[in-house]
Backbone bond lengths (Angstrom), bond angles and torsions (degrees), N, CA, C in turn:
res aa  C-N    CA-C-N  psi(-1)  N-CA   C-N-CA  omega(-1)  CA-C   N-CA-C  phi
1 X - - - 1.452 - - 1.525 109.39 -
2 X 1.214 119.53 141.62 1.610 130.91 174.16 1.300 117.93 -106.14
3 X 1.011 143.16 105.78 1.515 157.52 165.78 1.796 121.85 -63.57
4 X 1.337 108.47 94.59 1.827 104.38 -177.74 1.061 90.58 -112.47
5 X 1.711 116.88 148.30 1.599 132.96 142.91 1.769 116.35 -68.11
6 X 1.347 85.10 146.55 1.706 77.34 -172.00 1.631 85.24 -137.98
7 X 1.721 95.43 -177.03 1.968 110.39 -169.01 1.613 95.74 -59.08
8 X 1.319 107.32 154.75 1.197 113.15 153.55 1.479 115.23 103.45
9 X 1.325 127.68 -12.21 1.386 164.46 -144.23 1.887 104.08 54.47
10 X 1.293 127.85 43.39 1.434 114.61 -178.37 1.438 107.46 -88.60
11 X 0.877 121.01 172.79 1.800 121.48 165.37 1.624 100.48 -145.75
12 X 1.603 99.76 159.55 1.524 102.71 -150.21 1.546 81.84 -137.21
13 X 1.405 133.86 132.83 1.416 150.66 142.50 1.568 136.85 -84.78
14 X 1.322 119.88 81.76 1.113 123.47 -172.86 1.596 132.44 -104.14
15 X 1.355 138.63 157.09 0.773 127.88 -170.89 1.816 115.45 -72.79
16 X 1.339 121.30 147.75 1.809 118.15 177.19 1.274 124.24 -24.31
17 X 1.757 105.77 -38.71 1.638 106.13 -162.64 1.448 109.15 -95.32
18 X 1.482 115.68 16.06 1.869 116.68 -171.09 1.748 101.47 -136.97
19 X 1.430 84.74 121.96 1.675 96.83 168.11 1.266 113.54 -63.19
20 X 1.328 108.86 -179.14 0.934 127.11 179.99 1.753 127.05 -135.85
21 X 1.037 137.35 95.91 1.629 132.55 -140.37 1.382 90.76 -124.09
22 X 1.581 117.65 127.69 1.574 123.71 166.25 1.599 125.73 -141.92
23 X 1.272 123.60 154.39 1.514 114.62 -178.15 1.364 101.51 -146.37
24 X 1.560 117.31 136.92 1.142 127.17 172.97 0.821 153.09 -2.53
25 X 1.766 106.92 -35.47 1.547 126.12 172.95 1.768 113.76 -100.01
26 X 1.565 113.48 33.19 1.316 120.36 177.55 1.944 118.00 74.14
27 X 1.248 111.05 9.81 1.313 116.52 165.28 1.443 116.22 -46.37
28 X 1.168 150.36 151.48 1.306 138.04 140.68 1.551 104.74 -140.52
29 X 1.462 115.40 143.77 1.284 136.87 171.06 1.460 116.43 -108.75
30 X 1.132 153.36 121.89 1.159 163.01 174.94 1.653 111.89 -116.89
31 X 1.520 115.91 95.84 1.657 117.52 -154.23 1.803 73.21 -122.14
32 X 1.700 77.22 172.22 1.755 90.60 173.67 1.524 110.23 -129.31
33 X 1.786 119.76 155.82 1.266 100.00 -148.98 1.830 110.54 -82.86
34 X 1.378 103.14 -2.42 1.605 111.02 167.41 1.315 102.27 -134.01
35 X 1.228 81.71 147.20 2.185 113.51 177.84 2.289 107.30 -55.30
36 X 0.477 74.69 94.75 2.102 77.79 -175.56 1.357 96.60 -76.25
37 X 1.469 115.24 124.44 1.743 116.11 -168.30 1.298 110.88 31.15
38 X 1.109 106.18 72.63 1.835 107.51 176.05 1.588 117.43 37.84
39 X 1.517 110.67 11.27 1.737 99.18 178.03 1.774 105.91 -85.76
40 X 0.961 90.50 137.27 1.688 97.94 176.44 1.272 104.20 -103.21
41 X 1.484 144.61 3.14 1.736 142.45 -152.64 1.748 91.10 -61.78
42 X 1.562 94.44 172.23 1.435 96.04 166.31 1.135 86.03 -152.92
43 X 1.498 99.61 158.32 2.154 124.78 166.96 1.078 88.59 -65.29
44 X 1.660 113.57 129.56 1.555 136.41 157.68 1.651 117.75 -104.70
45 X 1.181 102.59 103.36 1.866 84.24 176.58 1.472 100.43 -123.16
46 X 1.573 118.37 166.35 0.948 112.88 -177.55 1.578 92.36 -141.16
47 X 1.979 97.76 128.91 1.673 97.22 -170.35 1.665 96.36 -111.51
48 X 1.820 104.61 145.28 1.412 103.48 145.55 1.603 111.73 -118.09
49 X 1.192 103.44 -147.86 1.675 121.40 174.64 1.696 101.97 -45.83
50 X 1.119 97.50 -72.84 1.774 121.83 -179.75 1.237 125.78 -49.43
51 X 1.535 122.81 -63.18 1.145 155.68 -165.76 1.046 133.98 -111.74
52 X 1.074 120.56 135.27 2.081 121.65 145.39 1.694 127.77 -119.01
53 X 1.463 96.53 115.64 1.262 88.15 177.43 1.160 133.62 -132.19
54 X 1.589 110.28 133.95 1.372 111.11 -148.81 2.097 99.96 -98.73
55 X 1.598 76.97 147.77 2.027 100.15 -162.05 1.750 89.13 -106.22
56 X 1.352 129.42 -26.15 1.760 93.06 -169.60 1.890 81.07 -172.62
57 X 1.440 96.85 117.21 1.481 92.30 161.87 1.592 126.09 -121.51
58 X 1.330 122.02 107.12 1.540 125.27 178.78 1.486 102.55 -14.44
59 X 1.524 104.66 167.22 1.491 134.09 146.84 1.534 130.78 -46.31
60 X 1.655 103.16 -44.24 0.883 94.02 178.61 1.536 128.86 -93.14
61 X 1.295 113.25 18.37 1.575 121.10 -177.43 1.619 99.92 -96.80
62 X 1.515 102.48 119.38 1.396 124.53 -172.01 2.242 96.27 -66.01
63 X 1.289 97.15 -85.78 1.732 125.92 160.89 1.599 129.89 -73.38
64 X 0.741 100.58 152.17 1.844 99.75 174.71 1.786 91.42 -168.70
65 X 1.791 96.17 92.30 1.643 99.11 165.78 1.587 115.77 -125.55
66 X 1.627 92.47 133.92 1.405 104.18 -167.13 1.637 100.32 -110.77
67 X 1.077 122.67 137.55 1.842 127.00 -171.90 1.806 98.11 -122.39
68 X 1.210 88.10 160.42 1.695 109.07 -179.02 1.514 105.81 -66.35
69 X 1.348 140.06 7.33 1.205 138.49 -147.58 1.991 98.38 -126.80
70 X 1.125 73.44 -7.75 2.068 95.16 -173.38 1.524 112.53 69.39
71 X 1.232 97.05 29.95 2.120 101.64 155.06 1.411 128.99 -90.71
72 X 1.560 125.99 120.72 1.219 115.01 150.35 1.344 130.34 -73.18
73 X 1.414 131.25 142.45 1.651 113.79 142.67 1.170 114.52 -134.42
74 X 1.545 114.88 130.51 1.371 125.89 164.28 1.136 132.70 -99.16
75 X 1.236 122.56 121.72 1.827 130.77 -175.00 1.392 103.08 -116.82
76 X 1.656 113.97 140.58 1.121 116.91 -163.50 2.034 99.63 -107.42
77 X 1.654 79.00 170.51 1.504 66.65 164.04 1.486 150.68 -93.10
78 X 1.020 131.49 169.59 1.877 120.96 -168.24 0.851 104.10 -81.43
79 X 1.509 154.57 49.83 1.142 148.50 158.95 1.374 93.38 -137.16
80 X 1.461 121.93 -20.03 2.011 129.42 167.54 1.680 93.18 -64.39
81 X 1.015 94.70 -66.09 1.763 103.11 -172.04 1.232 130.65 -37.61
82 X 1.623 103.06 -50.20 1.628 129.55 170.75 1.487 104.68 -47.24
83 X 1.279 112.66 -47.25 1.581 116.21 -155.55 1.834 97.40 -90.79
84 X 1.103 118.32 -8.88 1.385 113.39 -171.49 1.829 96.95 -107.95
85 X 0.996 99.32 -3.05 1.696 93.28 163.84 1.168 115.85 -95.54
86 X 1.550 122.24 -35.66 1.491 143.81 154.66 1.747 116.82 -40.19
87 X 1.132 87.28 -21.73 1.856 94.68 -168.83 1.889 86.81 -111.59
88 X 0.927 118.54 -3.88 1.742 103.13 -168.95 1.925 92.39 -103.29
89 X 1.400 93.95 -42.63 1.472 93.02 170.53 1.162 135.26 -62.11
90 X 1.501 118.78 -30.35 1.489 141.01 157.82 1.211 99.00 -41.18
91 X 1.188 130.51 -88.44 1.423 157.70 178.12 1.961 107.43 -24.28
92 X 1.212 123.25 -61.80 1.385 126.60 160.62 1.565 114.30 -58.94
93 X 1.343 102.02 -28.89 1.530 85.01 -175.65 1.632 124.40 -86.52
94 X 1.249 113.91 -13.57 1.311 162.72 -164.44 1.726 90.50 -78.81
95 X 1.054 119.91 -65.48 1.662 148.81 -160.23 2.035 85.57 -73.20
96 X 1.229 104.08 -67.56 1.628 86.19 -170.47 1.227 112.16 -74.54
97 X 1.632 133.13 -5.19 1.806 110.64 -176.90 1.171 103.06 -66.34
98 X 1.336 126.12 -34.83 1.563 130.45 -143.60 1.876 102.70 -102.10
């Protein structure tokens, strides 16, 4: 899991394989680093002082819990997970034929 501070004093917990994208005025993007069945969606939240509120959450987000303390955490789902070990192994294995 990766831990960023974001505007507003929130902090956001995400899993290894998902960025994390933010801008000044409390935007946040939460993308993943490959397309899963060709979906490209991303977690949209939008933070102020008060709040977060979330506009569109992918398929592959298992949870999305937000607490009074201004923490997110997102856990994806095990069939996201499965395939991103599948893609890491690809990727190493890829690296030693050559």
């Amino acid at each position: 899991m990766n831990t960023q501070k974001l505007q507003f004093g929130w902090v956001i917990e995400v899993p290894k394989y998902l960025s994390v994208l933010t801008n000044k005025e409390g935007l946040v993007a939460v993308v993943s680093e490959y397309a899963t069945f060709g979906d490209t969606q991303s977690l949209l939240i939008t933070l102020s002082e008060t709040s977060a509120e979330v506009a569109t959450t992918p398929h592959y987000i298992s949870s999305l819990k937000i607490s009074t303390d201004k923490k997110i955490k997102i856990t994806t789902a095990p069939f996201y997970e499965q395939q991103m070990i599948e893609f890491e192994e690809m990727k190493s294995d890829s690296k030693t034929i050559g």
